[in-house]
FITOR-897137 format. One record per residue (C-alpha): residue number from 1; residue in one letter; x, y, z. Coordinates in Angstrom, 2 decimals. Layout:
# residues N
drenti resi:NUM	resn:a	u:X	v:Y	w:Z
...
This chain:
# residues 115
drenti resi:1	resn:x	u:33.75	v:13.71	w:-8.51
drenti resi:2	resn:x	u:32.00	v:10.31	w:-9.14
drenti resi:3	resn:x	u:33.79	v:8.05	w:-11.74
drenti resi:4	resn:x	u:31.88	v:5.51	w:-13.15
drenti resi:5	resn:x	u:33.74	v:2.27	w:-14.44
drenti resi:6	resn:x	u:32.71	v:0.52	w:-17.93
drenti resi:7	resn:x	u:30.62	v:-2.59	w:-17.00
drenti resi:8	resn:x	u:33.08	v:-5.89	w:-17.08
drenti resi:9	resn:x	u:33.07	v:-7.23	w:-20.61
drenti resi:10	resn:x	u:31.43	v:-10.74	w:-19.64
drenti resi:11	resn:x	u:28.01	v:-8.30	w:-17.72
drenti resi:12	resn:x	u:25.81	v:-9.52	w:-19.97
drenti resi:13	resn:x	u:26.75	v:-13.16	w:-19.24
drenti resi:14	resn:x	u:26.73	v:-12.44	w:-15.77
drenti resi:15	resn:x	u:22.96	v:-11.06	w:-16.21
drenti resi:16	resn:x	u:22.24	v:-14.00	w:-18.30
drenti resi:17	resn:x	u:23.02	v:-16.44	w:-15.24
drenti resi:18	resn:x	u:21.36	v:-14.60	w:-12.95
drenti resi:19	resn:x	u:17.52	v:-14.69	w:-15.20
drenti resi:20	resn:x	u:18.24	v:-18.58	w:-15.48
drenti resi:21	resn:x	u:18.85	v:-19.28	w:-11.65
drenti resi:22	resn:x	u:15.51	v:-17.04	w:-10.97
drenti resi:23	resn:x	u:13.79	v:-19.11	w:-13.58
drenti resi:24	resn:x	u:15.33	v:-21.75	w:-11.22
drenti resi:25	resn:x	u:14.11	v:-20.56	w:-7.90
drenti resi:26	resn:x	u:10.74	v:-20.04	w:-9.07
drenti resi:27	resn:x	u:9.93	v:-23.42	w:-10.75
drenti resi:28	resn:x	u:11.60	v:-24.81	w:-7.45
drenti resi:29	resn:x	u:8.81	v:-23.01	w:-5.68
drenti resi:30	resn:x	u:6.15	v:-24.44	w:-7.71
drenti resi:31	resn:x	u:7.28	v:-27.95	w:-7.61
drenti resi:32	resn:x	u:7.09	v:-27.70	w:-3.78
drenti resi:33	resn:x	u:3.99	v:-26.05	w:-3.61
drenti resi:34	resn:x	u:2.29	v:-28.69	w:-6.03
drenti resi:35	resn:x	u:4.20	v:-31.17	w:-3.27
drenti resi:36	resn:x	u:2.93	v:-29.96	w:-0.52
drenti resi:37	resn:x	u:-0.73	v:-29.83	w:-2.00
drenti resi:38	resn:x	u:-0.69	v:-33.43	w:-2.77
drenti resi:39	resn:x	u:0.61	v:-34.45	w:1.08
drenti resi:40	resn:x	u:-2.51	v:-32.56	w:2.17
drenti resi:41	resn:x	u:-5.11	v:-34.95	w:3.25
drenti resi:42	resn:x	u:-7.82	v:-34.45	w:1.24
drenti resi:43	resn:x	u:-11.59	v:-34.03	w:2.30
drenti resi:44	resn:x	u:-13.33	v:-37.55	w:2.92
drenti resi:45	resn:x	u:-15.54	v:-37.02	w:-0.23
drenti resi:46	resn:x	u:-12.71	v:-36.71	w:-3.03
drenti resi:47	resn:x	u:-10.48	v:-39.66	w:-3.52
drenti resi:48	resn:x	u:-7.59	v:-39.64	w:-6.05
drenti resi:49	resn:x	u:-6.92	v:-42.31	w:-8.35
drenti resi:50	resn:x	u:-3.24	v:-42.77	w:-6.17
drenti resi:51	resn:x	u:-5.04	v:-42.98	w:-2.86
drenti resi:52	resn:x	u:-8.00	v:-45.78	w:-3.85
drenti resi:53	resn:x	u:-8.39	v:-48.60	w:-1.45
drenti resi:54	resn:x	u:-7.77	v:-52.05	w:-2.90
drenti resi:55	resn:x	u:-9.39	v:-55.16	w:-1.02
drenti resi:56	resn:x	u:-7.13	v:-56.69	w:1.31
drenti resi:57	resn:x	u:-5.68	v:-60.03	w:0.00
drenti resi:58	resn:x	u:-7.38	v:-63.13	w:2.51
drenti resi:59	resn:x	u:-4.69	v:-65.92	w:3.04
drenti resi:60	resn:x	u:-5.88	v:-69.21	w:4.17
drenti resi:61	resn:x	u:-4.13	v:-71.57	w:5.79
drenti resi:62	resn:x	u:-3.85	v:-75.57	w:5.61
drenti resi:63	resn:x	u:-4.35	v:-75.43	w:9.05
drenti resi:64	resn:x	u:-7.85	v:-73.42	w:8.36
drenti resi:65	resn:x	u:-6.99	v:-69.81	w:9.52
drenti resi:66	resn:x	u:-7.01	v:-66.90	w:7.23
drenti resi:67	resn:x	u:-5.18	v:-63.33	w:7.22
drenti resi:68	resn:x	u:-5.88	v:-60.59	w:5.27
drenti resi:69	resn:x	u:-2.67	v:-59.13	w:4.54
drenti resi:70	resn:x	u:-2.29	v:-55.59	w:2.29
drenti resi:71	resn:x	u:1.15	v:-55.80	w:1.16
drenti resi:72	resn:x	u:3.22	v:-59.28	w:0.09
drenti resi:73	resn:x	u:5.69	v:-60.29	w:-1.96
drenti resi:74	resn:x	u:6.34	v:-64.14	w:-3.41
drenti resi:75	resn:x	u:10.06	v:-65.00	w:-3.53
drenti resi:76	resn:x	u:10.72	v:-68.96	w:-4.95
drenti resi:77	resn:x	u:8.67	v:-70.67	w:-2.17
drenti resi:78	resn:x	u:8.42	v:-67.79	w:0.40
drenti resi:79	resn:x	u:5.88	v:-65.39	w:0.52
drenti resi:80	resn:x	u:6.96	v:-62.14	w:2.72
drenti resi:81	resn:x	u:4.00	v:-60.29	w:4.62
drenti resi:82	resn:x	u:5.27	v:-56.95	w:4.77
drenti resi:83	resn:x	u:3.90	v:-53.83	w:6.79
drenti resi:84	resn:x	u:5.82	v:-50.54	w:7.72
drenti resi:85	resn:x	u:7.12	v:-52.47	w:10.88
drenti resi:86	resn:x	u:8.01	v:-55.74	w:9.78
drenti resi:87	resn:x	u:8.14	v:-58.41	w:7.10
drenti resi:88	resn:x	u:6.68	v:-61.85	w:8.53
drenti resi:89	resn:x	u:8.18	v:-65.06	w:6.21
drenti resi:90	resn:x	u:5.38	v:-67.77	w:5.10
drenti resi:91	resn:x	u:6.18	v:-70.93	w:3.24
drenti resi:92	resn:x	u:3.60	v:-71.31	w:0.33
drenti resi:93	resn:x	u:3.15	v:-74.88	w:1.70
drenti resi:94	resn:x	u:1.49	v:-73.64	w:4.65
drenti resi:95	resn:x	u:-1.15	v:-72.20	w:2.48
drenti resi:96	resn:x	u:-4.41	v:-73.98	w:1.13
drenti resi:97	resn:x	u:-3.92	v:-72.04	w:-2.25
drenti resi:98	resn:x	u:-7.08	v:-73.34	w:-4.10
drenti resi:99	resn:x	u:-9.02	v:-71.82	w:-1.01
drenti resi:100	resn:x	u:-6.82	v:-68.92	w:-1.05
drenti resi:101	resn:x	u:-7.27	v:-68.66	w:-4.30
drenti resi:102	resn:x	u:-11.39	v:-69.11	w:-4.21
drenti resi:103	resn:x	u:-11.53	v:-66.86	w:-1.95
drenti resi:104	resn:x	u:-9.49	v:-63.42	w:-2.94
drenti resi:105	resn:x	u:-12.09	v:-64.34	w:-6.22
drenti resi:106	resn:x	u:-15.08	v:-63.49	w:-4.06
drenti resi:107	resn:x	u:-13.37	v:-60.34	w:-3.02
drenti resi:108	resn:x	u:-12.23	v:-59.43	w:-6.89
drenti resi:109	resn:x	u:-8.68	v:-60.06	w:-5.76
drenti resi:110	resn:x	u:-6.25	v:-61.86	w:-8.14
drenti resi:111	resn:x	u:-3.84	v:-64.07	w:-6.16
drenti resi:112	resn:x	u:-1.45	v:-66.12	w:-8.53
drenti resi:113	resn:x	u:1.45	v:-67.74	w:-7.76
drenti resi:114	resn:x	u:4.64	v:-67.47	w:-9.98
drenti resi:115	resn:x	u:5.13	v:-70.27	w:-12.31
């Protein structure tokens, strides 16, 4: 003989818990696939908006050698050449900044100093 017990009283809570933490799993698993899509390279003929290459910026020296540099940041009277590797420290006074200046302008590059 087979006896069948009366569900616990809080069952439909229980079943209530267990819809929300599928809805759960399954936006989860559309948050990494849309993830994963965007890590994807992408074929050489479509660009996104986030991966559009911006002019490097051209520093010139007093001295009269230039660098093109891609990521920098300007703290008081340092500016910080940073790459993935490093961060190389530059006093502003060792740039010509009017010819730093004219010349990120003939690129379309805006390089300002901080007041």
């Amino acid at each position: 003989m087979v006896v069948q017990a009366a569900p616990p009283a809080d069952y439909g809570q229980n079943q209530q818990l267990v819809g929300e933490v599928e809805g759960l799993r399954q936006e989860v698993q559309q948050l990494r696939q849309e993830q994963n899509s965007r890590q994807q390279p992408r074929p050489s003929g479509t660009q996104s908006s986030a991966s559009v290459q911006v002019s490097a910026t051209v520093l010139v020296f007093r001295d009269g050698h230039r660098s093109e540099v891609h990521n920098y940041a300007i703290a008081g009277t340092t500016l910080w050449i940073l790459n993935e590797r490093q961060a190389k420290k530059v006093l502003i006074s060792e740039l010509d900044v009017p010819a730093t200046q004219a010349a990120n302008a003939e690129r379309g590059v805006e390089f300002a100093l901080p007041q």
